[in-house]
N, C-alpha and C positions, 0 to 999 in steps of 0.2 A: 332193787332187791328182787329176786326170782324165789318165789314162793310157791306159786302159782303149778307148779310142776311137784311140790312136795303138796300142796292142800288135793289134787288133782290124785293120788297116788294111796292118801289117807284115806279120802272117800271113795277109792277102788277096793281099796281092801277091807275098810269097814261097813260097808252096803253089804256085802258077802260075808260076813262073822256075824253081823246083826242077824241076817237071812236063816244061815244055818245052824246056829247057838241053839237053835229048841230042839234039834236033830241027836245033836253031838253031845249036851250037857243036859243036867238034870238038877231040880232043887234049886238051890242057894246060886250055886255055881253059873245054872243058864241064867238066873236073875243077873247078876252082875254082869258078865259079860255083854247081854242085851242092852244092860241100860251102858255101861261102858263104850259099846262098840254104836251103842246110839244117841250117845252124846257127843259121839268122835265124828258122825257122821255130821249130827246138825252145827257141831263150830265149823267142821271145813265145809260144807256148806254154803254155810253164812257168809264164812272168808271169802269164798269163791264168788259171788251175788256181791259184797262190795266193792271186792276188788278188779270189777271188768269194766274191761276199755269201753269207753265211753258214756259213763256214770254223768249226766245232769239234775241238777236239781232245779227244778221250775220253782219259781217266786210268784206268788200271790202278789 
């Protein structure tokens, strides 16, 4: 499955609406957005951190 180019694509464009949300909106409206566009940020994020090539896990 090819994900990796849509998680890749998410976090382009929501790094840049988190950024500029305080600019653009006001009130209520930059609150959501903000945490919207930086919750969008840190799952694709996350996705992107588990799902790279070459992921081991060391054993104790």
């Amino acid at each position: 499955m090819k994900t990796k180019p849509l998680l890749w694509a998410l976090l382009a464009v929501a790094v840049p609406v988190n950024v500029s949300s305080s600019f653009h909106f006001g009130g209520m409206r930059e609150t959501l957005v903000s945490v919207a566009s930086g919750l969008l940020t840190l799952a694709s994020a996350t996705a992107l951190y588990l799902t790279r090539v070459g992921r081991s896990r060391q054993k104790s």
